[in-house]
LOKEVO-332794 format. One record per residue (C-alpha): residue number from 1; residue in one letter; chain; x, y, z. Coordinates in Angstrom, 2 decimals. Layout:
NUM,A,A,X,Y,Z
...
// end
This chain:
1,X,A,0.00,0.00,0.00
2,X,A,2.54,2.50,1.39
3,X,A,3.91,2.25,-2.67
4,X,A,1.13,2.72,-4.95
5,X,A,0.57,6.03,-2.48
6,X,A,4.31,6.78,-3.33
7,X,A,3.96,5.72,-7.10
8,X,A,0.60,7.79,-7.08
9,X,A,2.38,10.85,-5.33
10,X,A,4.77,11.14,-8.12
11,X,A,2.59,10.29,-10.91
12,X,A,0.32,13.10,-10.05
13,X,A,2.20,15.72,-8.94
14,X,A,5.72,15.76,-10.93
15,X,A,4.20,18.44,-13.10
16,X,A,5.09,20.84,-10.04
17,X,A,8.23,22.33,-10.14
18,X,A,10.65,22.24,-7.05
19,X,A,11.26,25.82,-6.34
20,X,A,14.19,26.90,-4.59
21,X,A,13.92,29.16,-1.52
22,X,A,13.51,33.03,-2.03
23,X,A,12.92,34.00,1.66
24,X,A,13.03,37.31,1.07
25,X,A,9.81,37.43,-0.82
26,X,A,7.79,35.64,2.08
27,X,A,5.16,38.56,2.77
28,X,A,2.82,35.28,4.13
29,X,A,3.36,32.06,5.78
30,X,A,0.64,29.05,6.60
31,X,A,1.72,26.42,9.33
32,X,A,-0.12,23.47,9.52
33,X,A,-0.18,21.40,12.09
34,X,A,-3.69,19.44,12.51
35,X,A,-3.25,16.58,16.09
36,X,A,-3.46,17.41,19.50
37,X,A,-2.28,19.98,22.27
38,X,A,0.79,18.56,23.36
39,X,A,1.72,18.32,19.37
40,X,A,0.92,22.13,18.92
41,X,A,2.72,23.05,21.91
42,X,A,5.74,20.81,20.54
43,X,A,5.46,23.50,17.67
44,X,A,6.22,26.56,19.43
45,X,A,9.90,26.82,18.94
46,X,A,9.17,26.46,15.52
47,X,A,7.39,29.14,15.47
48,X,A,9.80,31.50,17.48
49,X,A,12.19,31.08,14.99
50,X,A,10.23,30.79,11.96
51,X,A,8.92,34.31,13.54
52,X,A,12.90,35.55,13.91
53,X,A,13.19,34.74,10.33
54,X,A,11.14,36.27,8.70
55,X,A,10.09,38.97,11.53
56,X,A,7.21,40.80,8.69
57,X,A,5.58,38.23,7.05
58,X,A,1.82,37.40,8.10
59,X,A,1.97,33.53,9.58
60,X,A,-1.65,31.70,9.72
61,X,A,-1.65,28.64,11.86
62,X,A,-4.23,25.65,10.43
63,X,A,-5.25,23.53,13.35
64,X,A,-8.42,21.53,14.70
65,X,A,-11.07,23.28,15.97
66,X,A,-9.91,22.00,19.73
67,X,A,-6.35,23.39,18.95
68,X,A,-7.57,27.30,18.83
69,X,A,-7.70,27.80,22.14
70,X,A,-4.44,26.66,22.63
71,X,A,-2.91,29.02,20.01
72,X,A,-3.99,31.90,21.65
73,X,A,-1.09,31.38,23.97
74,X,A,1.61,32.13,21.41
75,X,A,2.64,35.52,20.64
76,X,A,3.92,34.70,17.24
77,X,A,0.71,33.92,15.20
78,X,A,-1.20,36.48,13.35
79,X,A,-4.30,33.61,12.60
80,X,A,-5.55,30.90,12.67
81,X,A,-7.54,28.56,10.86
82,X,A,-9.71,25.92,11.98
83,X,A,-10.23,22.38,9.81
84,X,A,-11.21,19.19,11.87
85,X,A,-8.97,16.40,10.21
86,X,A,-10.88,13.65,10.20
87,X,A,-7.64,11.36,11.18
88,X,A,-7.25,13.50,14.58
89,X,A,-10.68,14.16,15.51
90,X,A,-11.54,12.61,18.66
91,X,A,-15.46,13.52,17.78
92,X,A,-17.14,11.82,15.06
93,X,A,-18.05,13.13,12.02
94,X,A,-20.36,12.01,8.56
95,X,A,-17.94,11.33,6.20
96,X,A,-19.52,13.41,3.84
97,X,A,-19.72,15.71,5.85
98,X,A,-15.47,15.43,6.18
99,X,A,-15.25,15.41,2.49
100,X,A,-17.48,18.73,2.27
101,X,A,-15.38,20.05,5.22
102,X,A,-11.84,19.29,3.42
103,X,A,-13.00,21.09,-0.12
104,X,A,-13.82,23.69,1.65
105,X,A,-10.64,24.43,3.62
106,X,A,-8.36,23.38,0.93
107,X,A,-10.51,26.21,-0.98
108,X,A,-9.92,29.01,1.55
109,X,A,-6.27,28.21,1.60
110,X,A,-5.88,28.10,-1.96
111,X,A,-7.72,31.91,-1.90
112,X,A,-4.77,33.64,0.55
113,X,A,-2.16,32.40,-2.23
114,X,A,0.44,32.69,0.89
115,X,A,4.21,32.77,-0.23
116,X,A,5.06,29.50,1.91
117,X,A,3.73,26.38,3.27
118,X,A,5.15,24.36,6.38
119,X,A,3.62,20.95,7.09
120,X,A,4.77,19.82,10.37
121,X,A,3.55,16.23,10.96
122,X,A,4.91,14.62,8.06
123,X,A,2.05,11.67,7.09
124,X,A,0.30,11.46,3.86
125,X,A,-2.91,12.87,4.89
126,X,A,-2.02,16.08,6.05
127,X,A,1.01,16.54,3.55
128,X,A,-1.44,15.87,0.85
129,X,A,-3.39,19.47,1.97
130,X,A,-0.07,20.86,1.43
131,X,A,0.52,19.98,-1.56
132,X,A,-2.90,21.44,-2.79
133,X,A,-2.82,24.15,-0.47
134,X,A,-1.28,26.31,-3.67
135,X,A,1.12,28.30,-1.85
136,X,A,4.61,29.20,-3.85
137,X,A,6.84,27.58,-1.86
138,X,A,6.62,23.75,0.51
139,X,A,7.84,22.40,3.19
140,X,A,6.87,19.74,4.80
141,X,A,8.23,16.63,6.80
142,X,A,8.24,13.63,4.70
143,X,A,8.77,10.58,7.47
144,X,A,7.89,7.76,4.87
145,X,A,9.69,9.07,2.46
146,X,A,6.70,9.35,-0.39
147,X,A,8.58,12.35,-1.84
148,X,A,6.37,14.56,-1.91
149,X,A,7.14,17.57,-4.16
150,X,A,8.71,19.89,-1.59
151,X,A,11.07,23.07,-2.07
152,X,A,12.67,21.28,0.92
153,X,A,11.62,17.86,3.24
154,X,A,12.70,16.17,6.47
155,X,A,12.30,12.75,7.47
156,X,A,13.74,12.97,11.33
157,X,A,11.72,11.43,14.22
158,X,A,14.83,10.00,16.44
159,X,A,15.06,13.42,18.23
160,X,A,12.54,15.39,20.40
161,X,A,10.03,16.38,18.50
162,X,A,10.46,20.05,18.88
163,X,A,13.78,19.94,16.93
164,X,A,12.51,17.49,14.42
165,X,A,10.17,20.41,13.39
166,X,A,12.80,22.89,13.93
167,X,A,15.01,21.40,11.34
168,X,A,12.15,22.21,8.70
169,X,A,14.18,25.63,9.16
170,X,A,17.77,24.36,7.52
171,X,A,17.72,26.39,4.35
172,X,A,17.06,29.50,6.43
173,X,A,19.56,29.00,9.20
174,X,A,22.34,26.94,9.66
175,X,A,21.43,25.55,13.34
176,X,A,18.17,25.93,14.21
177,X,A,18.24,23.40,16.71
178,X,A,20.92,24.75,18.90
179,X,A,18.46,26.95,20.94
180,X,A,14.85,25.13,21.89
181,X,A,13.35,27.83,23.46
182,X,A,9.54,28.03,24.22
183,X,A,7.35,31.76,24.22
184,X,A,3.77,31.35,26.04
185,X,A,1.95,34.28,26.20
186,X,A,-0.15,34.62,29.85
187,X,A,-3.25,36.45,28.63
188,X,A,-3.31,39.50,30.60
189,X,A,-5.57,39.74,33.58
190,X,A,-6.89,36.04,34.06
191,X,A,-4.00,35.11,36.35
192,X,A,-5.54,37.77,39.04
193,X,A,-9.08,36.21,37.85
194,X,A,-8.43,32.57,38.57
195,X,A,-6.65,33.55,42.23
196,X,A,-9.75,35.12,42.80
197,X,A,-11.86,32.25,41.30
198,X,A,-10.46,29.79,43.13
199,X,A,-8.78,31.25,46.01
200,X,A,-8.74,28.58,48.47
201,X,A,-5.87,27.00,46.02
202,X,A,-3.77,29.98,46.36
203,X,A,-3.60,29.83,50.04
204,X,A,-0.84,27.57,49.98
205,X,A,1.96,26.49,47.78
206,X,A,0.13,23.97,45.22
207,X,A,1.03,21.49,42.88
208,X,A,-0.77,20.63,39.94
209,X,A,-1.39,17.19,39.04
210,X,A,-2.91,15.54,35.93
211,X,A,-4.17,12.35,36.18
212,X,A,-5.67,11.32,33.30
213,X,A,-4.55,11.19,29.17
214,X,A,-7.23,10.55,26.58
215,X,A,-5.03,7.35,25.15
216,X,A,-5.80,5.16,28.08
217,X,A,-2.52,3.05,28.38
218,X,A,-0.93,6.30,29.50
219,X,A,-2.54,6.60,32.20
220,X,A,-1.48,5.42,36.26
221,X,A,-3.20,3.69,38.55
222,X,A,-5.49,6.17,40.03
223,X,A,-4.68,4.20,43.00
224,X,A,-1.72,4.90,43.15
225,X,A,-2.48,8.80,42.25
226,X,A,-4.20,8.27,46.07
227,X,A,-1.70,7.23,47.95
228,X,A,1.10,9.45,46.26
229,X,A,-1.25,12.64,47.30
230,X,A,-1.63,11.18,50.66
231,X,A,1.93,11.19,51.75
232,X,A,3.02,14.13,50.06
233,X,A,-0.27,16.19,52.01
234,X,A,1.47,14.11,55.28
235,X,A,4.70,15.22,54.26
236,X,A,4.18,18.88,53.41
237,X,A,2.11,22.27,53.92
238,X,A,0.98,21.92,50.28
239,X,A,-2.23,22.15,48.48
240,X,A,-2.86,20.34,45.46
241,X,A,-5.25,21.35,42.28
242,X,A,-6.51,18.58,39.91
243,X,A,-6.99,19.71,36.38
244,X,A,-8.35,17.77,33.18
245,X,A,-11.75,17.59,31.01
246,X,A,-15.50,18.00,32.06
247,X,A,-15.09,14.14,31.65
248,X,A,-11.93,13.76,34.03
249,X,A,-14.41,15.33,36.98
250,X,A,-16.22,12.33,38.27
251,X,A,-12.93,9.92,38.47
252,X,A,-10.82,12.46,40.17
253,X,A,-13.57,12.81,42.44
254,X,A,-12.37,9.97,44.50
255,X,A,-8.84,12.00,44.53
256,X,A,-10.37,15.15,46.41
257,X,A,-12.00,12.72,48.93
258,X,A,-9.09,12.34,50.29
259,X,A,-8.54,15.52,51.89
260,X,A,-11.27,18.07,50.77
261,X,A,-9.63,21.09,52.45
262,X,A,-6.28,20.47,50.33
263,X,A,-6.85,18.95,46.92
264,X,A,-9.22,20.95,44.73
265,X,A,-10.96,19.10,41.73
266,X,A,-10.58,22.11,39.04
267,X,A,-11.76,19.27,36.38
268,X,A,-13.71,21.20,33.68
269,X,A,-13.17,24.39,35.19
270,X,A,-10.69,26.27,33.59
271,X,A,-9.95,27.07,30.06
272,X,A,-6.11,26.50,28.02
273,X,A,-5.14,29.97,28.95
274,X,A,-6.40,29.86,32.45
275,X,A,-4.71,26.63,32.71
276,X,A,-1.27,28.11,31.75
277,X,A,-1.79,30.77,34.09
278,X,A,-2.33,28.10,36.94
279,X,A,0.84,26.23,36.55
280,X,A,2.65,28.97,36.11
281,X,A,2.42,30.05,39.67
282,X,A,2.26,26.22,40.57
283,X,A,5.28,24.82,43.31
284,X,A,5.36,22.44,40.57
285,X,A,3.30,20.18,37.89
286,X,A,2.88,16.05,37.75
287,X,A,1.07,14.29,35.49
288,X,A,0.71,11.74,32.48
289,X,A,2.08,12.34,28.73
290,X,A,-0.68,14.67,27.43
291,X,A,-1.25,18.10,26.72
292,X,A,-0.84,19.77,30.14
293,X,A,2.55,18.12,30.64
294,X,A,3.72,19.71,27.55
295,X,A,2.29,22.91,28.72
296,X,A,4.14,23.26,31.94
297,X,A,7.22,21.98,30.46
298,X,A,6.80,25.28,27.70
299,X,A,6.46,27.47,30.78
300,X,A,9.65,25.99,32.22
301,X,A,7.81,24.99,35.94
302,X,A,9.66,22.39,37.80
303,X,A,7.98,19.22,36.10
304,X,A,7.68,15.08,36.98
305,X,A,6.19,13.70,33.85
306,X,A,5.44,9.66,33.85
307,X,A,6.03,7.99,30.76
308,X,A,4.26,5.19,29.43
309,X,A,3.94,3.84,25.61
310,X,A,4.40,6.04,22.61
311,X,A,7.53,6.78,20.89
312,X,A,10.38,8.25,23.56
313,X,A,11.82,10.50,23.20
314,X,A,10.14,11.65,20.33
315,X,A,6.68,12.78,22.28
316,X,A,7.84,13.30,26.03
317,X,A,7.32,16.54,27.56
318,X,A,10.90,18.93,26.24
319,X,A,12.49,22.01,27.20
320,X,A,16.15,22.09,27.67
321,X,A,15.95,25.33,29.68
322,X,A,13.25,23.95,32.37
323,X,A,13.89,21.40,35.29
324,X,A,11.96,17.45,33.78
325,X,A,12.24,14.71,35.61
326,X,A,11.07,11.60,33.29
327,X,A,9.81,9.02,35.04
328,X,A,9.71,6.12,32.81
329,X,A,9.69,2.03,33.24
330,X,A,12.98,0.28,33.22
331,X,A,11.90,-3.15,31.85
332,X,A,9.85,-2.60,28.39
333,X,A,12.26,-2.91,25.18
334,X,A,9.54,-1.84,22.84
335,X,A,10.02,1.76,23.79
336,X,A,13.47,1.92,22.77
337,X,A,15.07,3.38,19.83
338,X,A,10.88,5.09,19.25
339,X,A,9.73,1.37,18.85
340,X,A,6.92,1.33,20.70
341,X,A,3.68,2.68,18.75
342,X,A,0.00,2.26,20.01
343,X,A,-1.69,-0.45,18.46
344,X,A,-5.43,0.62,17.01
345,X,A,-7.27,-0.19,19.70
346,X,A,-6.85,3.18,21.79
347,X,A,-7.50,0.64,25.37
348,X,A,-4.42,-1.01,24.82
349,X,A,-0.75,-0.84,23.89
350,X,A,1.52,-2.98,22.24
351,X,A,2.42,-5.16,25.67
352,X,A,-1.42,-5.41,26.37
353,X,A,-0.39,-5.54,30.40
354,X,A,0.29,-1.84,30.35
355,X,A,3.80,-2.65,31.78
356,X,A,4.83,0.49,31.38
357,X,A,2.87,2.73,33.81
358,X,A,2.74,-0.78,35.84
359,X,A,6.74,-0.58,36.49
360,X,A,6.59,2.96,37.96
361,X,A,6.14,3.19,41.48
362,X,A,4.47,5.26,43.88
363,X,A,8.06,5.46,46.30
364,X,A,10.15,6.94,42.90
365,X,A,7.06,9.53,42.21
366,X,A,7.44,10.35,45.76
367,X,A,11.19,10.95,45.68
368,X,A,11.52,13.03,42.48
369,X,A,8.76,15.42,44.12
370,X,A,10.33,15.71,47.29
371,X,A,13.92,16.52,45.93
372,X,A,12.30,19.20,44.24
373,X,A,10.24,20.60,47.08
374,X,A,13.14,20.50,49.58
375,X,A,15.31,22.45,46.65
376,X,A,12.58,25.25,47.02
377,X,A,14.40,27.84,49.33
378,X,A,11.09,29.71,50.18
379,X,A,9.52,26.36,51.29
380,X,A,9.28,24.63,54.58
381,X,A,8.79,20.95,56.08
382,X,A,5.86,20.31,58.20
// end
């Protein structure tokens, strides 16, 4: 299958010429990056630098609809564009409708002519709106290698993904790996709004935990969630705030039982931006591989992140200037070398046991915590 696409790829499009790079007439610029929140946030040293680099030029972002929210929280986009791909959409969709929903957005591209195109995930799907998106210039990630009919392609995944994407950037800058560097932009005025929204929180030095990843195999024990937040609320003067989905409410529930007067079930409460402003002030964030994790690692907050299957490094939380402490199982050989992929079931993972959230224990989640508590000059012991 994988070549008739390739055969089909060039057969179709090797009428389009390969044009080299004229930066200097970039006066727009349309990113497109269509999975989920941790991937966007992933993308923002891309855009810093793409931003450096051409400092005049319009740049549109093309996202899902559930990624907008999450764009407002970089400073270096001047739009964005909303198209549900139906390969990333968690909702469901008529496939019709899809089909009426993908004309229509590669129509609306087509009509901003912009000067350049980046594609930053790199499958055929969403490299195939690129290549119809009739911008001048494309570049896109290529990680099969189809060839696809780019002014210039990548096919890395063995790094983190932030510099994967950054190396889009070679033909404009020699190294544009050697500085990952993350800008989130705290909406004015809804830092002072959520202290005074949720008050009770700010009484104390918090930490903000995230229990719960939409891929379940990602997710610990909430078990063991229970007694982790017991002995650290034994240990120290702390409060802690639970954050997540509307859906995430009702099982973290059982987490806020524990101690009602210090853990705070903020579960469908606060918004992406609202959400950035809480960690930010946070003594520090835990949590699963998801969207939040990748969040407070962008901010550069003190950060445990457990890691369970996917493809490591590639998608763990990544910010060379913050303080991450990957917690990850010692045992399972599948994640090495980005080996382990999720299989199509989204209950299970490639070891069906789970083995990897399994192997990390309550004792080492502890210890990474505490180290970074007791490092806190301005915080003391019980």
């Amino acid at each position: 299958m994988k070549t008739l696409f390739k055969r089909i790829v060039r057969f179709a499009f090797q009428c389009i010429p390969r044009k080299s790079q004229s930066p200097g007439a970039f006066r727009s610029i349309l990113v497109m990056e269509f999975t989920h929140a941790g991937d966007l946030i992933l993308s923002f040293p891309f855009l810093r630098k793409l931003r450096e680099i051409f400092p005049h030029a319009r740049i549109d972002f093309a996202c899902g609809s559930w990624g907008k929210e999450v764009l407002t929280l970089n400073p270096h986009i001047d739009g964005v564009i909303s198209y549900d791909h139906p390969r990333f959409n968690r909702g469901r969709v008529h496939p019709l409708q899809s089909i009426r929903n993908t004309f229509k957005f590669i129509q609306d591209i087509r009509k901003s002519k912009y000067d350049a195109s980046f594609e930053l995930r790199g499958n055929f799907a969403s490299a195939l709106l690129n290549i119809l998106s009739g911008s001048r210039y494309k570049y896109g990630r290529d990680i099969s290698h189809y060839k696809f009919p780019y002014a210039y392609s990548v096919h890395d995944i063995d790094q983190p993904e932030a510099i994967n994407k950054l190396n889009l950037l070679k033909p404009f800058i020699q190294t544009p790996w050697a500085e990952v560097s993350y800008d989130v932009r705290l909406p004015i005025g809804i830092s002072e709004n959520i202290e005074r929204k949720f008050n009770n929180v700010f009484k104390k030095p918090y930490i903000v935990f995230h229990t719960l990843s939409p891929w379940i195999p990602r997710n610990w024990d909430l078990l063991r969630f229970q007694d982790l937040m017991t002995r650290l609320i034994r240990h120290f003067d702390i409060h802690i705030a639970l954050i997540g989905s509307e859906k995430d409410r009702v099982e973290n529930g059982g987490l806020h039982k524990i101690a009602p007067l210090r853990i705070f079930n903020l579960c469908g409460l606060l918004t992406w931006p609202e959400t950035a402003c809480l960690i930010n002030k946070c003594l520090m964030f835990v949590g699963c591989d998801s969207g939040p994790g990748h969040l407070a690692a962008s901010i550069g907050v003190n950060a445990v992140s457990l890691i369970g299957p996917g493809e490591y490094p590639r998608f763990a939380p990544y910010n060379p200037g913050g303080n991450i402490k990957i917690i990850r199982h010692p045992v399972c050989e599948y994640q090495k070398n980005n080996n382990c992929r999720p299989t199509k079931n989204p209950k299970l993972c490639m070891m069906i046991e789970n083995i990897c959230m399994k192997a990390i224990m309550v004792s080492d989640v502890f210890d990474a915590i505490k180290v970074s508590i007791e490092s806190n000059p301005n915080y003391l012991l019980i």
